[in-house]
N, C-alpha and C positions, 0 to 999 in steps of 0.2 A: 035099808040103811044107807044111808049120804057120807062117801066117800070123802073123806076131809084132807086138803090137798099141805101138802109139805111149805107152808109159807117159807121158811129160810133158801130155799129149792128158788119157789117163783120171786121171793126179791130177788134173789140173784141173779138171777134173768133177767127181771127186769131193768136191773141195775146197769146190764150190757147198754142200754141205749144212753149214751151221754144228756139227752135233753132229762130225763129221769132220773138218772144218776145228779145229778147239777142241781134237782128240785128235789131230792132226800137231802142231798146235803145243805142247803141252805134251811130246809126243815129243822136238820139235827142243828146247825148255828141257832134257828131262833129259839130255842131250847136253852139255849146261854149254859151249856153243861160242856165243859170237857170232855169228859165218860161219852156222854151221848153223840159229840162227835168225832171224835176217835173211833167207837163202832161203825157210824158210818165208813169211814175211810177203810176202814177193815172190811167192810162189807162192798165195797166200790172196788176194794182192790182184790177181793175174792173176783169179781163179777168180768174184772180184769185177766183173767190167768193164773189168778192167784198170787201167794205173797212170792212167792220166790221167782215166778215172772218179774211182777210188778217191780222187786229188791234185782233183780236184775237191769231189767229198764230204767231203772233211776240209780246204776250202777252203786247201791248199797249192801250192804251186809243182811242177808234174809235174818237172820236173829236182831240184827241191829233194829230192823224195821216191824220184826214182833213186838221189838221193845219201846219203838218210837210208838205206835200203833196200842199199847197196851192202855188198862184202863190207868199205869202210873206215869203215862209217857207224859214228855213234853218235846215235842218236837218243835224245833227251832224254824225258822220263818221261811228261810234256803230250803229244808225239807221238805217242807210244805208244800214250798211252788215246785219243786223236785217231782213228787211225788202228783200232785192234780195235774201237771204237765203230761206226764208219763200216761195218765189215766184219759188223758184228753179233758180235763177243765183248769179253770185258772178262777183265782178270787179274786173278786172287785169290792171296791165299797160303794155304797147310794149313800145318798141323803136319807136320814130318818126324819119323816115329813110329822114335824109339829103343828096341830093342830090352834 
């Protein structure tokens, strides 16, 4: 029998490396879902230390940031780079190359 490994365990490891971390999350963006990438972030900032690390380093309130982070959050733009700063990434924008 084939030992089947704890995926939520190895992303989160894997998540520790910022260049992986930086290409989940722009995955969960092309997704164009909210939900989807708010898990991300949650799951970036598991891979971080966790939330009450991460709500520390970006000196927030650990429930504030369960809340920013939930599937009804909306965190505001300052949060945002607050918080991928903290994690080691930052957002840019490209050109969407039309064909």
């Amino acid at each position: 029998m084939t030992q089947t490994t704890d995926y939520q365990r190895d992303l989160i490891e894997a998540l520790k490396d910022p260049t992986e971390a930086a290409a989940y999350l722009n995955a969960a963006l092309e997704e164009g879902d909210k939900e989807t990438f708010l898990l991300a972030l949650r799951n970036i900032a598991e891979a971080n230390g966790g939330m009450k690390a991460v709500a520390e380093k970006a000196h927030l309130n650990r429930e504030s940031l369960y809340r920013t982070l939930s599937r009804r959050g909306n965190p505001e733009i300052r949060t945002l780079f607050n918080l991928l700063h903290v994690v080691g990434l930052r957002l840019s924008v490209t050109p969407e190359i039309v064909a």
